[in-house]
C-alpha positions in Angstrom: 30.1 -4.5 -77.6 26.4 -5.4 -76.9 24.7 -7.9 -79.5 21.4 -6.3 -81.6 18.4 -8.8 -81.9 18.0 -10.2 -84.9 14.4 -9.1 -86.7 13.7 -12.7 -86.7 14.3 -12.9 -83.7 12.1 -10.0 -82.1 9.3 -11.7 -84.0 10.2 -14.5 -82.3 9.5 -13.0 -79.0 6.6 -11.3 -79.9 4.7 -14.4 -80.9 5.6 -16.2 -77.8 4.6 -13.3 -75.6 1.6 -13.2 -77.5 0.9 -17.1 -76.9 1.2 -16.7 -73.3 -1.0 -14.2 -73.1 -3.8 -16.1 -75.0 -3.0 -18.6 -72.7 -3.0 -17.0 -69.1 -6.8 -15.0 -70.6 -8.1 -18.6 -71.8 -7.1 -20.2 -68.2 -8.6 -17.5 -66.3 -12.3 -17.7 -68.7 -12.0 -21.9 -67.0 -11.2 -21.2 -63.5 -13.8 -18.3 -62.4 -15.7 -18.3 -58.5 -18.8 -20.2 -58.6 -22.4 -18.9 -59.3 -24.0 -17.4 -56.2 -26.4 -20.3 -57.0 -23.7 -22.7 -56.1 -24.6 -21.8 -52.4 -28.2 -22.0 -52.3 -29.7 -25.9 -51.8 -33.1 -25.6 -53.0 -35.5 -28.2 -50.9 -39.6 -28.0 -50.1 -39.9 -27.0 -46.3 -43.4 -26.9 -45.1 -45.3 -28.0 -48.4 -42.9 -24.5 -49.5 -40.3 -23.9 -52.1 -37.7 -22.7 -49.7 -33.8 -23.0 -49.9 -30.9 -23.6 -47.5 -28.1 -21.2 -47.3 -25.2 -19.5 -44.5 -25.5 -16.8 -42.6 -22.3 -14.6 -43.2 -23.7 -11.3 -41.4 -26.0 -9.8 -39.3 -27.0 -6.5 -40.7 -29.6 -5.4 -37.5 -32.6 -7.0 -36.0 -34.0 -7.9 -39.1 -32.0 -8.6 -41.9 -29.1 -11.1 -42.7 -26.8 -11.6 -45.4 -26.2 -14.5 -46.9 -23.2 -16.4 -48.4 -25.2 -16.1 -51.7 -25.3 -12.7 -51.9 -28.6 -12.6 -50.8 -30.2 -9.8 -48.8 -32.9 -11.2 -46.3 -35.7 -9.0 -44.7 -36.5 -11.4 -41.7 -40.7 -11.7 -42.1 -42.6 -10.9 -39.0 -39.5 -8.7 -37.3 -39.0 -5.3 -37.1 -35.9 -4.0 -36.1 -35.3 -1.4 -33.3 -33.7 1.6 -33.6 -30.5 2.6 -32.0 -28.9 1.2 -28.9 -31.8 -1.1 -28.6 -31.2 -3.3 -31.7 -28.0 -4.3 -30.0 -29.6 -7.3 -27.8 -31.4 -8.1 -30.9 -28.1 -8.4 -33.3 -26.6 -10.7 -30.6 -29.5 -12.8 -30.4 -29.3 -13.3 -34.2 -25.3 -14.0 -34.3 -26.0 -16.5 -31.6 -29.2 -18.1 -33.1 -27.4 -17.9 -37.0 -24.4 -16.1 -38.1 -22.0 -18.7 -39.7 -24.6 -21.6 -39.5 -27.0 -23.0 -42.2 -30.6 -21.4 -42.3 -34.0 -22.4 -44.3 -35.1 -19.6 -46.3 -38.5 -19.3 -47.4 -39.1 -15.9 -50.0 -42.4 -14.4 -50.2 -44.8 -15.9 -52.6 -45.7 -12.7 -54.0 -43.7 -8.9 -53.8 -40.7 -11.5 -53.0 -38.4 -8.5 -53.2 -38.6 -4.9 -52.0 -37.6 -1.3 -53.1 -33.8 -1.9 -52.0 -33.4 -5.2 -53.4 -34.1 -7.3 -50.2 -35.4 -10.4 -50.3 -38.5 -11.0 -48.1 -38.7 -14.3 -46.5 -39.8 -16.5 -43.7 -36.2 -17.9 -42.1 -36.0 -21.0 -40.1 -33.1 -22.2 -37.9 -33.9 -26.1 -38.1 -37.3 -26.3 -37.4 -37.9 -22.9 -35.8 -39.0 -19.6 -36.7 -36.4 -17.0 -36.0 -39.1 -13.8 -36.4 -40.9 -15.8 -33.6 -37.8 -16.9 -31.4 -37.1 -13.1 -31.4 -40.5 -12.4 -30.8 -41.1 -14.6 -27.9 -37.9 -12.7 -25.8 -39.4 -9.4 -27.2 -36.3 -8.3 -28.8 -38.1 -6.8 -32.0 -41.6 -5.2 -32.8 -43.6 -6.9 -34.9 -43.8 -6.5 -38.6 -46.7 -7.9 -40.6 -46.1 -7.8 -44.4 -49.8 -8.6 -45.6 -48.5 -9.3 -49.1 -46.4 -12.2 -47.9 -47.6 -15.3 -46.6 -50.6 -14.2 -44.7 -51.3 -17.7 -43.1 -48.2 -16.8 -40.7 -50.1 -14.0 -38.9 -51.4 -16.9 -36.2 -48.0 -17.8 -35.2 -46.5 -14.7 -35.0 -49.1 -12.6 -32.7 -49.0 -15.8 -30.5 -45.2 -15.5 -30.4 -45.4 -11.3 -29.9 -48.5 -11.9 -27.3 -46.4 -14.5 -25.2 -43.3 -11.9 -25.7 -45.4 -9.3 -24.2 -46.8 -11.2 -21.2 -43.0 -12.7 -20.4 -42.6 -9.0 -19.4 -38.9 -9.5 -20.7 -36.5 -6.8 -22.9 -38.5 -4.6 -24.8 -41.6 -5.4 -22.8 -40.6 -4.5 -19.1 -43.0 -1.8 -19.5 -46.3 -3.7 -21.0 -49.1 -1.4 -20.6 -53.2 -2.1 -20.6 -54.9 1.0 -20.9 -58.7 2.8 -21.6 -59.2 3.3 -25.6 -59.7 6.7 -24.7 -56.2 7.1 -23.9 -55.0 5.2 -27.1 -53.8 9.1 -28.5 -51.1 9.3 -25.9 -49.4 6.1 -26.6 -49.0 6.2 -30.7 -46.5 3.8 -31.4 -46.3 1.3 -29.0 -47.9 -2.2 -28.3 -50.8 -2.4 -25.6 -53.6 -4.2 -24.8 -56.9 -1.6 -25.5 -59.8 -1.5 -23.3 -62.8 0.1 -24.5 -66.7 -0.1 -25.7 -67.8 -0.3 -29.8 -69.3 3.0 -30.5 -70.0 2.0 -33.9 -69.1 -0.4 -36.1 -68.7 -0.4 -40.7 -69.2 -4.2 -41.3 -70.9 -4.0 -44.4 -67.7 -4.0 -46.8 -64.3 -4.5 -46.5 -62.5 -3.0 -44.4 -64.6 -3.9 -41.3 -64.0 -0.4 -39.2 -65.2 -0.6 -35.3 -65.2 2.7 -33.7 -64.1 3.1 -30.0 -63.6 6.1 -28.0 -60.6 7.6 -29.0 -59.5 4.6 -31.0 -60.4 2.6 -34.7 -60.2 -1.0 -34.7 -59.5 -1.9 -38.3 -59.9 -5.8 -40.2 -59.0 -6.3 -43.8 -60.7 -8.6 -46.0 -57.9 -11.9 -45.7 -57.5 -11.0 -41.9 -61.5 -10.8 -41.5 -61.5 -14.4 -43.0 -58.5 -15.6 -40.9 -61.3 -14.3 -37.8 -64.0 -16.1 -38.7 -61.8 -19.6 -39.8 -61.1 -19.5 -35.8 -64.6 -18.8 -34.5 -65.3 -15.2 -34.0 -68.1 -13.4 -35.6 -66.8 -10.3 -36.2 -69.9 -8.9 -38.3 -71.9 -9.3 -35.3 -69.8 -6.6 -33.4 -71.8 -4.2 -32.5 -72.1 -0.6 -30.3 -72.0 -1.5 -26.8 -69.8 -4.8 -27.5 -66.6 -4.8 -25.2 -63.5 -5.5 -26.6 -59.7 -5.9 -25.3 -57.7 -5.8 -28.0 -53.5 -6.5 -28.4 -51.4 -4.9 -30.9 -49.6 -2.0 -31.9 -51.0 1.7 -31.6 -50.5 3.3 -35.1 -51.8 6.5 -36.5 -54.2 7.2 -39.5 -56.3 9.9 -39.6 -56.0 8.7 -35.5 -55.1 6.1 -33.8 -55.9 2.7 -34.6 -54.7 -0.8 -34.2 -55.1 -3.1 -37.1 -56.5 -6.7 -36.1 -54.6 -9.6 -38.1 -55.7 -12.6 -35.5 -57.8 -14.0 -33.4 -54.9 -14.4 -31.2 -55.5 -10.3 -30.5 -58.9 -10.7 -29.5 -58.1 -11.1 -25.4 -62.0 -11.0 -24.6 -65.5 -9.6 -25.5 -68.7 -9.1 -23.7 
């Protein structure tokens, strides 16, 4: 004959079942994963506040994930499309994944429409957008909202990337201005003659046949700080230009440095 529990006895149970589970929630409110923070070392790189953190993926050519969490939108690199990112994703795993990277965010527009984080990286003392760069693995992304003083370094890293003739560059073209239409998209260095030139206000516009050579206000002071006197283009000024062939209203090439300036007579 089986035995009843007593009343007391259920109680009994009941209370103690009730314990543990206050217990077991009030353990589990004390022993939680740590703060995404926890993995960020916040340190001043380069008179910058920047942070260390790992690489845990490489998402394409120009954005990693961090063990934080963290999003990052390499500055200065823009990823291919395609088959062609591949070289660039392995050149990333072998420069980063699983290692320890300075990250720099932008000073301003830090973050962008999908929640990226857009910074300068650095894998000890080097600049991954410009390691890429250099080997031509990426195109070249210029973010004039974020840290405009790196423009310098990174058409000197795309320029020497171009010449090496290497990856994405076997086929480095110069061509006539007047041919500019034909090649929208990709990065040449432009021969042609000023037509006419819009100096007076900002944007400096200088007019070439079949092609607009554009300088905004920051990049027009970046020009002058190393020497050249844009303002005194003129028509009949010769220009060979580097950079990438885009299209507004036409196509036009937007001047950031004085590292695109090849030569003018």
């Amino acid at each position: 004959m089986k035995k009843r529990i007593s009343f007391r006895s259920a109680i009994t149970i009941v209370a103690l079942f009730a314990a543990a589970i206050v217990f077991i929630v009030r353990t589990f409110k004390t022993i939680h994963p740590a703060p995404m923070r926890d993995f960020e070392r916040a340190i001043t790189f380069h008179e910058q506040k920047c942070f260390e953190a790992a690489v845990i993926k490489i998402a394409n050519g120009e954005e990693i994930w961090l063990q934080s969490g963290k999003r990052i939108v390499i500055q200065g690199a823009d990823s291919p499309k395609g088959k062609d990112v591949i070289p660039a994703i392995r050149e990333l795993e072998r420069l980063v994944l699983g290692r320890n990277v300075t990250v720099c965010p932008c000073t301003s527009s830090p973050q962008d429409k999908h929640g990226r984080w857009r910074a300068q990286v650095f894998i000890s003392d080097k600049s991954v957008a410009e390691l890429l760069l250099e080997k031509c693995l990426v195109g070249l992304f210029y973010y004039a909202e974020c840290n405009s003083n790196i423009a310098d370094a990174l058409y000197l890293s795309y320029l020497k990337g171009w010449n090496s003739g290497l990856n994405r560059c076997r086929e480095k073209m110069t061509i006539q201005s007047k041919d500019a239409k034909n090649h929208i998209g990709a990065t040449a260095v432009v021969e042609g003659t000023i037509t006419s030139a819009k100096t007076t206000s900002s944007p400096f516009v200088f007019s070439m046949e079949g092609l607009k050579i554009v300088a905004f206000r920051e990049d027009i002071k970046r020009l002058k700080s190393a020497g050249l006197t844009p303002e005194g283009w003129s028509a009949g000024t010769n220009l060979k230009i580097f950079g990438q062939i885009s299209d507004y209203n036409g196509p036009e090439i937007i001047l950031r440095s004085a590292v695109q300036v090849l030569e003018i007579k």
